[in-house]
N, C-alpha and C positions, 0 to 999 in steps of 0.2 A: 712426209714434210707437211704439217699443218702452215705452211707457207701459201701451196697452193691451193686456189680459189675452187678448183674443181673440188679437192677434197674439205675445205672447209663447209664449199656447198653441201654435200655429200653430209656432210657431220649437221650442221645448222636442219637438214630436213628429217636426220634420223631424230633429233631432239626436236625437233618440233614435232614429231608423229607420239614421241614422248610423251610430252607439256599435254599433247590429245591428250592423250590418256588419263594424265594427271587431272585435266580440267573434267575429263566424265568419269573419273573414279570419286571425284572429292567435291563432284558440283558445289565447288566453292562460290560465295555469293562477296560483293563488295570489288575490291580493287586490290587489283596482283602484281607484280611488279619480276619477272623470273629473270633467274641469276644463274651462267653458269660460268665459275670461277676460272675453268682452264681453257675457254675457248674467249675471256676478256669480252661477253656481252652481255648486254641487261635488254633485255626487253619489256615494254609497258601495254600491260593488259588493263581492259574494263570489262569487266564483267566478260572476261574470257575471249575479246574480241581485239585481236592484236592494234594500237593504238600507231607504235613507233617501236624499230628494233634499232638498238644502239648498241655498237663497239667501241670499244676504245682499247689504248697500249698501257693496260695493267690487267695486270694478272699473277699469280703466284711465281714464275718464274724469273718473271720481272720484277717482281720486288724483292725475289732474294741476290739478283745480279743489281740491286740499285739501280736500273734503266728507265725506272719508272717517270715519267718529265713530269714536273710540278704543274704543269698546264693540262697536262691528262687527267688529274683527280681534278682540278677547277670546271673544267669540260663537265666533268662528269655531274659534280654535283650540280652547277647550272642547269644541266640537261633537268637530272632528276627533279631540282627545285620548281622548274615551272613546268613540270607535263604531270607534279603529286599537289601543285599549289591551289587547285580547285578541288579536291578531295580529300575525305578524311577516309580512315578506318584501310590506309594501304598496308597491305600487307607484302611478303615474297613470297614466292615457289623458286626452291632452290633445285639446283640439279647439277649430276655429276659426283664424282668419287669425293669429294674433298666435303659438302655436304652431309653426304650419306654417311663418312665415317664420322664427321662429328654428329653428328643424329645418333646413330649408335652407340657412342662414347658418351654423351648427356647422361647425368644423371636425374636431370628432372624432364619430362616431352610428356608432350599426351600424345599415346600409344597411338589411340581410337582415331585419330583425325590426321597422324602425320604431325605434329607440329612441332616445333621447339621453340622455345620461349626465347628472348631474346636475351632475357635477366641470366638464361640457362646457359647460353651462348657464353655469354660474356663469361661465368664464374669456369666453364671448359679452357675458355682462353685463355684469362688468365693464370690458370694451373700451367697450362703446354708451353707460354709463352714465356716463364721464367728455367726451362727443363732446355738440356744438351740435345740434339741427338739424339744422343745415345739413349739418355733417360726416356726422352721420348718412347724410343722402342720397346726399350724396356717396360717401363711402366703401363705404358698404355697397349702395351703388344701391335704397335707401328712395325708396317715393313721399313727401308728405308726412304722409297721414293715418295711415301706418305709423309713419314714423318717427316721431313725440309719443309714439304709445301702447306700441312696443314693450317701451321701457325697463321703467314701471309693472305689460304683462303678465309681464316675464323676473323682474319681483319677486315677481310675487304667486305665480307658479309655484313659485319659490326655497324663497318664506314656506310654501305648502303640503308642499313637499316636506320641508323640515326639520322641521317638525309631525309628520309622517306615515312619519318618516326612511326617504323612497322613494332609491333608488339613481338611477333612472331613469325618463322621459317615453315611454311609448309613445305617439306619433302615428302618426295613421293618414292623414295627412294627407288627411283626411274633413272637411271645412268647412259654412258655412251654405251654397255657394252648391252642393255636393252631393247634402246633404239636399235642395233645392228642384229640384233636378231629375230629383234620387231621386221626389219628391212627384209632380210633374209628371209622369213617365212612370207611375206606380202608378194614378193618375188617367186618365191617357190609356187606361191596359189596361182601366180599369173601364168605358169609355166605347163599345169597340169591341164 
């Protein structure tokens, strides 16, 4: 039950031991902005030094159940508008499943750096968001619990990105199931 706080905590430290990594694999330089679709938060980095971590009630299951409240994207963009309004050249770090399959499903990224362009983005989403289901699966070789939610994460990425008028997605294609084994071995070293 990602309801509870113990295990949201739990989830929030395995991705942030992640987002590590991400930030010392890709010593990325400028302003980050990380996104992760199924846990509903955005966190605001400078130069890799966590600024402000923000939640909110959207996320891909929420917006295929319409529960999404018109006051939770308002929130959000305000938030984003004045913590990107003194900065240029922001960019995201995306993370989590819904990222990393559309990263993979791109036909345009550069390989060398993680990145996917945001023009890339959008011509992906567009293709997925006029497709069934089914076609989804089909076409793209989606399981099913991919294919429902992708469309909703390639929006709210879209939506943040033109907020925060980022060019491009650095993935590090660092997921939860990462962080948890990241955890697990950190654990195991403390044990031996």
């Amino acid at each position: 039950d990602l309801g509870n706080r113990d295990i949201k905590m739990k989830i929030r430290q395995m991705l942030d031991r992640g987002w590590k990594r991400c930030r010392e694999a890709a010593a990325f330089k400028g302003y980050e902005c990380c996104i992760n679709t199924e846990l509903n938060s955005t966190n605001f980095l400078i130069n890799g030094e966590l600024v402000q971590s923000l939640s909110y009630n959207i996320g891909t299951v929420r917006m295929l159940s319409n529960s999404v409240r018109e006051g939770s994207w308002e929130q959000m963009k305000s938030d984003l508008t004045r913590l990107t309004a003194d900065f240029q050249g922001v960019n995201i770090i995306g993370s989590g499943g819904n990222i990393n399959k559309l990263y993979r499903l791109a036909d345009k990224k550069d390989k060398k750096q993680s990145r996917l362009p945001i023009t890339s983005l959008q011509e992906l989403y567009d293709k997925l968001k006029v497709l069934t289901l089914e076609q989804r699966m089909e076409e793209f070789n989606l399981k099913t619990d991919r294919a429902d939610v992708i469309v909703p994460a390639a929006g709210i990425f879209l939506i943040i990105a033109g907020i925060v008028k980022a060019e491009y997605i650095h993935v590090p294609v660092i997921g939860l199931a990462d962080g948890i084994i990241d955890n697990l071995y950190a654990i195991d070293l403390k044990t031996e």
